[in-house]
DSSP file (Angstrom, degrees, kcal/mol; ACC not computed):
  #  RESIDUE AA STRUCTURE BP1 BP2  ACC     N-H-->O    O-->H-N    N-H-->O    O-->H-N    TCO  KAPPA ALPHA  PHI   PSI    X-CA   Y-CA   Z-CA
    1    1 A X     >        0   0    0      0, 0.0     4,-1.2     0, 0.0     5,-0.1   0.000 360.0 360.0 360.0 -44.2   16.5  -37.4    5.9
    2    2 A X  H >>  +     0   0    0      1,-0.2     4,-2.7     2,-0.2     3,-0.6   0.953 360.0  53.1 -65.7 -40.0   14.5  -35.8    8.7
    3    3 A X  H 3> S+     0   0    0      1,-0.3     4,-3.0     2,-0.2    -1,-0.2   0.941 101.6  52.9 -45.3 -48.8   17.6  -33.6    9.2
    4    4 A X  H 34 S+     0   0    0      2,-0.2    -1,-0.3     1,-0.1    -2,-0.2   0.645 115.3  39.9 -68.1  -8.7   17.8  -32.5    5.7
    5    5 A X  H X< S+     0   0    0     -4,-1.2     3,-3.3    -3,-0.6     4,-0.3   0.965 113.5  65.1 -92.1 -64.0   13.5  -31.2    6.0
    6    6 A X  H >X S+     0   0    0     -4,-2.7     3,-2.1     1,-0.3     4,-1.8   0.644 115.1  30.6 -33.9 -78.8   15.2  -30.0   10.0
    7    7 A X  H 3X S+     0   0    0     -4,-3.0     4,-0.7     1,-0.4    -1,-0.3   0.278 110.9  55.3 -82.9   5.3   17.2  -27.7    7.7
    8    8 A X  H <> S+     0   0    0     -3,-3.3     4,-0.6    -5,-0.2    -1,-0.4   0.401 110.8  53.6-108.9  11.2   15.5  -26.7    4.9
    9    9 A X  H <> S+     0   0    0     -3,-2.1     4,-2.6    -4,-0.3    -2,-0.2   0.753 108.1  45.9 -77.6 -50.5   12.7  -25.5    7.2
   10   10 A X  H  X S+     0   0    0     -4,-1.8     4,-2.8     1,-0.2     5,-0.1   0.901 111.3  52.6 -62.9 -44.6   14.7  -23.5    9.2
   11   11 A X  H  X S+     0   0    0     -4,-0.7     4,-2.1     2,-0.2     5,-0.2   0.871 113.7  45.4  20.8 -81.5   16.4  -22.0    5.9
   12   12 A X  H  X S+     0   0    0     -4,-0.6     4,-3.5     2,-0.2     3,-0.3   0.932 112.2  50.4 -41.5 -59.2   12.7  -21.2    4.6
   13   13 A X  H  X S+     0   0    0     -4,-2.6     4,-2.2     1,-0.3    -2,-0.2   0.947 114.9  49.6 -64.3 -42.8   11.5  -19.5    8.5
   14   14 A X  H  X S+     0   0    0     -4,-2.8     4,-0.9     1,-0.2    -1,-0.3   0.879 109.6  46.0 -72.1 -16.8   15.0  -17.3    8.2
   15   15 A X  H  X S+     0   0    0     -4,-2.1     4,-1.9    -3,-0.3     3,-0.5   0.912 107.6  59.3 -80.0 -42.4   14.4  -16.0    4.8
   16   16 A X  H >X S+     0   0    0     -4,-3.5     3,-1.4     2,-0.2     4,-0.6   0.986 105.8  51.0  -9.2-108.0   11.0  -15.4    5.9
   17   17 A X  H 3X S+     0   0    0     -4,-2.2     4,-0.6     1,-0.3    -2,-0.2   0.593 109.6  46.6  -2.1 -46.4   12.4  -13.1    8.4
   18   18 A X  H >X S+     0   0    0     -4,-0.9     4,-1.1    -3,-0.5     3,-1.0   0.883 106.3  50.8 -97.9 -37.2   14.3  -11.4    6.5
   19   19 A X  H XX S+     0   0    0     -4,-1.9     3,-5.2    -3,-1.4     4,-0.7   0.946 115.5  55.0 -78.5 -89.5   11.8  -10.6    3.4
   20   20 A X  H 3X S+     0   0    0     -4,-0.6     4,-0.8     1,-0.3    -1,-0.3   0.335 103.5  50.3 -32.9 -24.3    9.5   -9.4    6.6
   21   21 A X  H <X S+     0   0    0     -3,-1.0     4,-1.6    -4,-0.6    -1,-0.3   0.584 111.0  52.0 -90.9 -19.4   12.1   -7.1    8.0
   22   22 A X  H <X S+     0   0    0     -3,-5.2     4,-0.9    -4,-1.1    -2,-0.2   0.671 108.4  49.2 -81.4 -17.3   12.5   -5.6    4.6
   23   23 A X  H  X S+     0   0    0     -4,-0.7     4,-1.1     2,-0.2    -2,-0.2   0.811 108.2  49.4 -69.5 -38.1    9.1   -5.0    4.3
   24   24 A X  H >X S+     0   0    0     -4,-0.8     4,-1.2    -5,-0.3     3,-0.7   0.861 111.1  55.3 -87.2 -36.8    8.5   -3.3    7.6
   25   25 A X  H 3X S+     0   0    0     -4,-1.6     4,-1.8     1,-0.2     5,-0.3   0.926 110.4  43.5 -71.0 -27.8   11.6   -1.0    6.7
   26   26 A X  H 3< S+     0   0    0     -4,-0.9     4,-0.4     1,-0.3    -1,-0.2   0.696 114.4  46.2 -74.2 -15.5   10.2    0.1    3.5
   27   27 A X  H <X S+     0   0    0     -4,-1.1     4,-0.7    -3,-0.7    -1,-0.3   0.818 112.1  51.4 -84.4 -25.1    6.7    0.7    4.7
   28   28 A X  H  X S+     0   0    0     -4,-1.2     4,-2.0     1,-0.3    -2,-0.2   0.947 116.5  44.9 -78.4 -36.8    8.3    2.6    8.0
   29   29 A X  H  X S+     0   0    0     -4,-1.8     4,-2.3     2,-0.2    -1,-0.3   0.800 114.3  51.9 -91.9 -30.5   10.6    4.9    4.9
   30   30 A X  H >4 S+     0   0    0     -4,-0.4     3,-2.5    -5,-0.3     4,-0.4   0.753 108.0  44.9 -72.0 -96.8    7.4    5.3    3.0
   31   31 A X  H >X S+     0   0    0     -4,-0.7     3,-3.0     1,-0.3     4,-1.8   0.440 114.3  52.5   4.3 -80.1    5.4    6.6    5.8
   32   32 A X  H 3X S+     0   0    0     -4,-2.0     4,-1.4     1,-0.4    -1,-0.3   0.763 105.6  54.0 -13.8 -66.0    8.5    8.9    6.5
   33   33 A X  H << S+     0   0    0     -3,-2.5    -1,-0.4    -4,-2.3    -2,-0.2   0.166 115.9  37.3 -78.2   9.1    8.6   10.3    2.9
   34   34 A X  H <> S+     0   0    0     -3,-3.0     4,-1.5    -4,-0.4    -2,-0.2   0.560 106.8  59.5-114.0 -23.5    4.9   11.4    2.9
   35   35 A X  H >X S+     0   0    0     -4,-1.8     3,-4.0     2,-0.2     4,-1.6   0.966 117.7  40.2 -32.8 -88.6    4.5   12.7    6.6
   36   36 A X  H >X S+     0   0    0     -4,-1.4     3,-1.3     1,-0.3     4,-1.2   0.809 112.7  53.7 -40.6 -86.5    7.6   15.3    5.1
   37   37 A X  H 3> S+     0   0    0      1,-0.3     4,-2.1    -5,-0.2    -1,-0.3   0.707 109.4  51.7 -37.8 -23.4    6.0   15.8    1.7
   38   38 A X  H << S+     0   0    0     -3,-4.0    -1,-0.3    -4,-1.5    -2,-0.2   0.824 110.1  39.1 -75.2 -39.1    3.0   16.7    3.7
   39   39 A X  H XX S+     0   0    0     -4,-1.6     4,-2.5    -3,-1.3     3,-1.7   0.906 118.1  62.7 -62.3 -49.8    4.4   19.6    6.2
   40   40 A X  H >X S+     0   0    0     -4,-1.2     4,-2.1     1,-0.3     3,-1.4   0.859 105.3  42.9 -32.3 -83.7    6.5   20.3    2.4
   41   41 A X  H 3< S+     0   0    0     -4,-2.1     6,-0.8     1,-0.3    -1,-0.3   0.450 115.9  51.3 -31.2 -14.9    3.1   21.1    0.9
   42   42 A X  H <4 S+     0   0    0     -3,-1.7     3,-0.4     2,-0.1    -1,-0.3   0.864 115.3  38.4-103.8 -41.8    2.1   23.2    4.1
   43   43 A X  H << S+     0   0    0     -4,-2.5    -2,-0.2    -3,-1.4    -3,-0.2   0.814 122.7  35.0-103.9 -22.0    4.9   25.3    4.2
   44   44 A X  S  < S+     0   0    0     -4,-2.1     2,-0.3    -5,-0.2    -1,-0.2   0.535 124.8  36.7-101.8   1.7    5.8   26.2    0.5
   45   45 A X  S    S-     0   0    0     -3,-0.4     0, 0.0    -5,-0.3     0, 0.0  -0.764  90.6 -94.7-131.4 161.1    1.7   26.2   -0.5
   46   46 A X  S    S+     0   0    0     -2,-0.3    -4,-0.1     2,-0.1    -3,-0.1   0.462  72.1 133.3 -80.7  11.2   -1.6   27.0    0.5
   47   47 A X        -     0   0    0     -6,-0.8     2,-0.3     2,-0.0    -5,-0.1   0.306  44.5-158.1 -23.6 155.1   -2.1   23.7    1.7
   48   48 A X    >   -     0   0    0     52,-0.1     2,-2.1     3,-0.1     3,-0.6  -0.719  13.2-141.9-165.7 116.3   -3.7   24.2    5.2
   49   49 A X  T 3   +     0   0    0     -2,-0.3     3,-0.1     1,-0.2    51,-0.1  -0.572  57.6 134.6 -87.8  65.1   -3.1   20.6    7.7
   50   50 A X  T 3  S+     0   0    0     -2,-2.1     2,-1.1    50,-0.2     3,-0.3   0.797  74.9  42.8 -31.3 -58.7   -7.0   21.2    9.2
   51   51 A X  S <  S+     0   0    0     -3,-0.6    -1,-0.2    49,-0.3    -3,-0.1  -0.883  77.1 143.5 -93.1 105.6   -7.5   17.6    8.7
   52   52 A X    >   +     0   0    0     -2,-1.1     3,-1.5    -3,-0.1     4,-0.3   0.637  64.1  63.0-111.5 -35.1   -4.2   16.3   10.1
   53   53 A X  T 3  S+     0   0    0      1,-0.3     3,-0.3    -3,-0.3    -2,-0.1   0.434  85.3  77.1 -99.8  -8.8   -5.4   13.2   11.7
   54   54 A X  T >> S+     0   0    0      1,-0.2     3,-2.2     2,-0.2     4,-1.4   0.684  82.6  72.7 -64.6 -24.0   -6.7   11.7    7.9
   55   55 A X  T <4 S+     0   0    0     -3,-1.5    -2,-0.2     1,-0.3    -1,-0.2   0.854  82.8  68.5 -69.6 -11.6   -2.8   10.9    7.4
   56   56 A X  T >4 S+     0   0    0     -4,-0.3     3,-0.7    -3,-0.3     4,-0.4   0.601  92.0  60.7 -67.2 -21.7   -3.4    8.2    9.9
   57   57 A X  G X> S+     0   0    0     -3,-2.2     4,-0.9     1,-0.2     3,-0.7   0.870  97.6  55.6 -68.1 -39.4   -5.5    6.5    7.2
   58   58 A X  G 3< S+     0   0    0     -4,-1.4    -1,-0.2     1,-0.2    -2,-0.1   0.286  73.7  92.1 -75.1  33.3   -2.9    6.2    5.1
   59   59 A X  G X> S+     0   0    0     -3,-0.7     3,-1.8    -2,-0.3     4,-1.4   0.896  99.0  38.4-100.8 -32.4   -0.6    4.3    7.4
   60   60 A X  H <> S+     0   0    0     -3,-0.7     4,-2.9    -4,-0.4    -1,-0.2   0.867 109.1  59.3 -76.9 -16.7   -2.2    0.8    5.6
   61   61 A X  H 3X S+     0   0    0     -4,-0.9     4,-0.7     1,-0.2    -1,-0.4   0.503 105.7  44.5 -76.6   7.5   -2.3    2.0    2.7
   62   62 A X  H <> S+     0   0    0     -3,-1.8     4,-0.7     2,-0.2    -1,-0.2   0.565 114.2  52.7-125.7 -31.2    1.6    2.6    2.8
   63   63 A X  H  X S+     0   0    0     -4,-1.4     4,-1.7     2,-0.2    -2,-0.2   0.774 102.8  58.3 -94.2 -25.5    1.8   -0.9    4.2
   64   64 A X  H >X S+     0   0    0     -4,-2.9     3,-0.7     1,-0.2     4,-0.7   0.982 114.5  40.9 -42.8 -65.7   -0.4   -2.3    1.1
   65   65 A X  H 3X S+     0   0    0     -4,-0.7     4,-1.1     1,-0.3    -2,-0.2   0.731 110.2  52.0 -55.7 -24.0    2.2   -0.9   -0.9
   66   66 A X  H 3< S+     0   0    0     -4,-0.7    -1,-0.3     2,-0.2     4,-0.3   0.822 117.3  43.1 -89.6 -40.3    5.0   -1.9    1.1
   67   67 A X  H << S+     0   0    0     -4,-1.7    -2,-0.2    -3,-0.7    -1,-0.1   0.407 113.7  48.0 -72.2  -2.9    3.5   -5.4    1.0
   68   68 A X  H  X S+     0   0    0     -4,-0.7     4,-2.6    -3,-0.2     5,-0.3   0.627 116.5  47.5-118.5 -42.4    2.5   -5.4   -2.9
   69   69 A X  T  < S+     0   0    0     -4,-1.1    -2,-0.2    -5,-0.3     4,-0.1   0.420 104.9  57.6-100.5  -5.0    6.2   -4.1   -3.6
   70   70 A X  T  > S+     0   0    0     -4,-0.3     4,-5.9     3,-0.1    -1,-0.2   0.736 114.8  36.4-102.7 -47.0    7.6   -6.6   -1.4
   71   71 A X  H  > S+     0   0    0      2,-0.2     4,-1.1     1,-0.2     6,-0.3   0.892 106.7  65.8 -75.9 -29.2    5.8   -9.6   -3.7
   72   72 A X  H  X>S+     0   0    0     -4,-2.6     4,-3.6     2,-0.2     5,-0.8   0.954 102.6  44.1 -33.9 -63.2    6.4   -7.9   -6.4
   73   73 A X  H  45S+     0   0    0      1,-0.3    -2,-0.2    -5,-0.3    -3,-0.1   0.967 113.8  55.0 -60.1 -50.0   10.3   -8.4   -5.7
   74   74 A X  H  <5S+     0   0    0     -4,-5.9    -1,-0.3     1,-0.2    -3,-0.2   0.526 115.6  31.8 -74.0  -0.3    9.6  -12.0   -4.9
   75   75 A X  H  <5S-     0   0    0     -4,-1.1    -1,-0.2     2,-0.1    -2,-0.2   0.708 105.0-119.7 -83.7 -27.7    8.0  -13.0   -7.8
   76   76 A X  T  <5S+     0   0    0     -4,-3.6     2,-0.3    -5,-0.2    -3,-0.2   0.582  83.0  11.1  61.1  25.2    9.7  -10.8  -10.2
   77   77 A X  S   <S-     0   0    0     -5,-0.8    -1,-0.2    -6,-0.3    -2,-0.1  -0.955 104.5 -24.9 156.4-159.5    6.8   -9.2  -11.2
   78   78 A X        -     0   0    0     -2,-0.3     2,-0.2    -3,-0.1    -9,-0.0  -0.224  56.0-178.0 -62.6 155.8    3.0   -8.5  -10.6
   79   79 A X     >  -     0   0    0    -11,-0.1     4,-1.5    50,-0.1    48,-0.1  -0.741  46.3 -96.0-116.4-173.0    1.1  -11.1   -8.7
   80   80 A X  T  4 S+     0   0    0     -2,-0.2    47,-0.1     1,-0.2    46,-0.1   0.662 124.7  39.6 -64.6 -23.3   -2.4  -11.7   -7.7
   81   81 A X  T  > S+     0   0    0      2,-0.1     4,-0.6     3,-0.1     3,-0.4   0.538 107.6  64.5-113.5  -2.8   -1.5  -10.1   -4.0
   82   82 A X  T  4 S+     0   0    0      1,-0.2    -2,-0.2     2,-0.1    -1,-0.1   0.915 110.3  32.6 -66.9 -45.3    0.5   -7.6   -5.3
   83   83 A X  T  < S+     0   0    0     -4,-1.5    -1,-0.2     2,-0.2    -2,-0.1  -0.396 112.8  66.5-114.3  53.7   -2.4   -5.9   -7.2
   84   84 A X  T  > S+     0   0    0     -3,-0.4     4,-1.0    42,-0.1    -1,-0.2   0.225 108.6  38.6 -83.5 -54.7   -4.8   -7.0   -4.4
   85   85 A X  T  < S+     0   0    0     -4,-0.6    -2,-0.2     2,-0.2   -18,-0.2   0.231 113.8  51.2-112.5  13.3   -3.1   -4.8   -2.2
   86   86 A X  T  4 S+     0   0    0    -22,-0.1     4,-0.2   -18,-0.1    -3,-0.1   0.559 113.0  43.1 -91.7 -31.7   -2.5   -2.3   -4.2
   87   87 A X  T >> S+     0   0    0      2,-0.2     3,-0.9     1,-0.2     4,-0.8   0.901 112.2  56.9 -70.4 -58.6   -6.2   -1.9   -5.5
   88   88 A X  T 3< S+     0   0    0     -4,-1.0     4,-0.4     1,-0.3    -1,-0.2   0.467 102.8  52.1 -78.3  11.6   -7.5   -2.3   -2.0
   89   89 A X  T 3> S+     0   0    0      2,-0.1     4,-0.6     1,-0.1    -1,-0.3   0.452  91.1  75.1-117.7   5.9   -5.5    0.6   -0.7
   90   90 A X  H <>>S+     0   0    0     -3,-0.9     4,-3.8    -4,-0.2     5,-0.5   0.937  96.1  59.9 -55.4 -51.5   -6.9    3.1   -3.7
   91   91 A X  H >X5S+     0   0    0     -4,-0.8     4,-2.4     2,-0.2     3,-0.6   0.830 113.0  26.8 -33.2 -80.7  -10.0    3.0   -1.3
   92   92 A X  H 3>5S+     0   0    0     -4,-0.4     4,-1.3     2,-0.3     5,-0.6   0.991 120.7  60.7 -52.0 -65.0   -8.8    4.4    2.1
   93   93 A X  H >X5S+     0   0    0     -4,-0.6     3,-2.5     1,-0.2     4,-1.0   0.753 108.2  49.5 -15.5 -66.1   -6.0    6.5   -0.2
   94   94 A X  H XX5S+     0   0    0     -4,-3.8     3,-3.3    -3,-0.6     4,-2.2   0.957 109.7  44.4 -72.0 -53.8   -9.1    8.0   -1.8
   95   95 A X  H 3<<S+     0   0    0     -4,-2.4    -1,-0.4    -5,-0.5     4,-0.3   0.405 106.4  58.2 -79.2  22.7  -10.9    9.0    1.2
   96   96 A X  H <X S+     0   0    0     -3,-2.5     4,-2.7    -4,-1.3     5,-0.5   0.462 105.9  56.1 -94.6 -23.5   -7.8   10.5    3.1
   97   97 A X  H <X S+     0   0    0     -3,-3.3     4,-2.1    -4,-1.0     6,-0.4   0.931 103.8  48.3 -78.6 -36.3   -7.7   12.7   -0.1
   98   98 A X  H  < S+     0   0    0     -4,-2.2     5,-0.5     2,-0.2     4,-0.2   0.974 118.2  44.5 -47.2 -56.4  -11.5   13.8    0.6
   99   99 A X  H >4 S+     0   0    0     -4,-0.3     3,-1.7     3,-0.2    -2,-0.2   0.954 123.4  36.4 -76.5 -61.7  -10.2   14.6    4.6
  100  100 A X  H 3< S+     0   0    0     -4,-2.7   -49,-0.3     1,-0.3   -50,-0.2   0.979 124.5  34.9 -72.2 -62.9   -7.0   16.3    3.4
  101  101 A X  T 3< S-     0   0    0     -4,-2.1    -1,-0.3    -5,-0.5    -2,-0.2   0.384 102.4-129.9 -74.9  19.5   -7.8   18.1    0.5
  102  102 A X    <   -     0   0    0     -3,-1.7    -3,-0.2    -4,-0.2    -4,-0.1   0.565  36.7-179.8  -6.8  68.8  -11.4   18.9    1.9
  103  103 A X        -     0   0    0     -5,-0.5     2,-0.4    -6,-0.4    -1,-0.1  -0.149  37.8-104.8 -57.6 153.1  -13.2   17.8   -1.1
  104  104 A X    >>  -     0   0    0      1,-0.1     3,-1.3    -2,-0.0     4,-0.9  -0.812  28.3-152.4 -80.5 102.4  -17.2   18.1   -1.1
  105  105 A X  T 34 S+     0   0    0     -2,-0.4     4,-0.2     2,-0.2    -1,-0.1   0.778  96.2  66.0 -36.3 -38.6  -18.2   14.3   -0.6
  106  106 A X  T 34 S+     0   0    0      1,-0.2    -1,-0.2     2,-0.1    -3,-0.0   0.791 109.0  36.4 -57.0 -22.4  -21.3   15.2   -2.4
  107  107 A X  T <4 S+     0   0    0     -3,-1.3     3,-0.3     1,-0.1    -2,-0.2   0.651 111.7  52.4-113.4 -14.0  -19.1   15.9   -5.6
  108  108 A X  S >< S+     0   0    0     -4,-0.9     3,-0.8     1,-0.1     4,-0.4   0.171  73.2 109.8-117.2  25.4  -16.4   13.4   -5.6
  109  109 A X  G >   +     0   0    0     -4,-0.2     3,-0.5     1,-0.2    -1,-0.1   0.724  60.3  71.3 -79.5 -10.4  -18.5   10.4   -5.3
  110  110 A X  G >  S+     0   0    0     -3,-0.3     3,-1.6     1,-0.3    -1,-0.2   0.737  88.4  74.7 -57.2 -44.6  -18.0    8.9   -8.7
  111  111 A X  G X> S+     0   0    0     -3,-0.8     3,-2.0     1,-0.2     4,-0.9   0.845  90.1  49.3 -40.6 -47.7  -14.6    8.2   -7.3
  112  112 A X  H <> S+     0   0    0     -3,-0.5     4,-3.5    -4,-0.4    -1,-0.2   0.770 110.9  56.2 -82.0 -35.2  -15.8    5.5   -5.2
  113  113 A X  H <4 S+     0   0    0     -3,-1.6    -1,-0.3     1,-0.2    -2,-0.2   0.142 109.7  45.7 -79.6   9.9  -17.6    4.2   -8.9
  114  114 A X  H <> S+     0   0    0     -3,-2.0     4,-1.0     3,-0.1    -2,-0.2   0.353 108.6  52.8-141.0   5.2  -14.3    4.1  -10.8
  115  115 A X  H  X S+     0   0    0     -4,-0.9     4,-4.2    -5,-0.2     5,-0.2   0.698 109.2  47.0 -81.2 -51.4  -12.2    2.3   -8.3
  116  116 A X  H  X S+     0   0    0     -4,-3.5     4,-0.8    -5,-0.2     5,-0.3   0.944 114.0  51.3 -69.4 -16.0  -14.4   -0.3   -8.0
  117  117 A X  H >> S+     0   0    0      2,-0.2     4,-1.7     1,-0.2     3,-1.7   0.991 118.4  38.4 -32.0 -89.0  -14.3   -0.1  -12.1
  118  118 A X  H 3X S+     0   0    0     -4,-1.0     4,-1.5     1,-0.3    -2,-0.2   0.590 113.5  56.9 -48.3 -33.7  -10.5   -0.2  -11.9
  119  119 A X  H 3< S+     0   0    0     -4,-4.2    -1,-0.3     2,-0.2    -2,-0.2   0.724 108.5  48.8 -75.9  -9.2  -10.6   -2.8   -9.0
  120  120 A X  H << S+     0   0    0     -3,-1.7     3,-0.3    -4,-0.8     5,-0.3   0.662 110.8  49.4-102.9 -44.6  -12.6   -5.0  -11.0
  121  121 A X  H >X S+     0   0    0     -4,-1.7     4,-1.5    -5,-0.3     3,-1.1   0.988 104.1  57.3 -67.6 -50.7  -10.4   -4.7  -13.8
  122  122 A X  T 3< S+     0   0    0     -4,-1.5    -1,-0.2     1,-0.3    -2,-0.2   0.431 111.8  38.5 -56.2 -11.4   -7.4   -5.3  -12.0
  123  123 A X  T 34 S+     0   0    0     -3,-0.3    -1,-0.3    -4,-0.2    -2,-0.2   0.131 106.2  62.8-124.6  20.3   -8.3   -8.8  -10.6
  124  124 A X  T X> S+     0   0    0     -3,-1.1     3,-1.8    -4,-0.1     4,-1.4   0.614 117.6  31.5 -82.8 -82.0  -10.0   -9.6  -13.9
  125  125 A X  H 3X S+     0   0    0     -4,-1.5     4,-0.7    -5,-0.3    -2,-0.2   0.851 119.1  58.2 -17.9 -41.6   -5.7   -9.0  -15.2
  126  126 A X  H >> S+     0   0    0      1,-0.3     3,-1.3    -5,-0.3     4,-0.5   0.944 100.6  54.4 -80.2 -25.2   -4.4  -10.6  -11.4
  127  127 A X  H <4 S+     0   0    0     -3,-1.8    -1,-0.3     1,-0.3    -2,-0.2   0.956 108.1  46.1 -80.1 -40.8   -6.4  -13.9  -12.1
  128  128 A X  H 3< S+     0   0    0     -4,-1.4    -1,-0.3     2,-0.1    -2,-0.2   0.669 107.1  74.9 -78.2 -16.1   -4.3  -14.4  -16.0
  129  129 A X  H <<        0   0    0     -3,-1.3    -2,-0.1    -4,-0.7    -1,-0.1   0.927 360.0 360.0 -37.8-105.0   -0.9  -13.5  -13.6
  130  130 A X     <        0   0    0     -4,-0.5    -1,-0.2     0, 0.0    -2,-0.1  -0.072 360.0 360.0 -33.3 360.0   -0.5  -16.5  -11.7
């Protein structure tokens, strides 16, 4: 008997493993694919990389999403941590868009008052998920 919990633990820890190593490649490919869309946007636009050093906010928000897309897949659809960690990377998202796009803080500050709108909504929805 102890064998058979021996081996359905180890079972559990490698599959583990493996969902983690698929997560960490898809946030590393996300990352990838907006770094490039971002030089894209500089070189075919008037985009202008001033603020370069806000795309270093987005490196958790790409790893919410890489972590929300990863439970997504193991559930087989939304969960409660899916849209947890999708809702809590709108924040930082938004304020890399302030730094990039150098929006007037003064003017865009109602964003901050219709994400938490929309986060509030969203775990009102995550709580009937599960």
């Amino acid at each position: 008997m102890d064998e058979f919990k021996e081996a359905e633990k180890q079972k559990f820890k490698e599959a583990a493993r493996q969902r983690k190593k698929k997560s960490n490649d898809f946030t590393g490919g996300l990352v990838l694919i907006t770094i490039g869309v971002v030089f894209l946007l500089a070189q075919y636009t008037d985009f202008r990389f001033d603020n370069w050093w806000a795309l270093f906010i987005l490196i958790p928000v790409l790893a919410a999403w890489g972590k929300a897309a990863s439970a997504i897949k193991a559930a087989g659809g939304w969960t409660q941590e899916a849209v947890r960690s999708v809702m809590g990377s709108l924040f930082p998202l938004f304020v890399a868009a302030i730094f990039l796009f150098q929006w007037d803080w003064g003017r865009v500050w109602p964003g901050f008052i219709i994400l938490a709108g929309l986060g509030a909504l969203a775990n009102n929805w995550a709580r009937n998920l599960d």
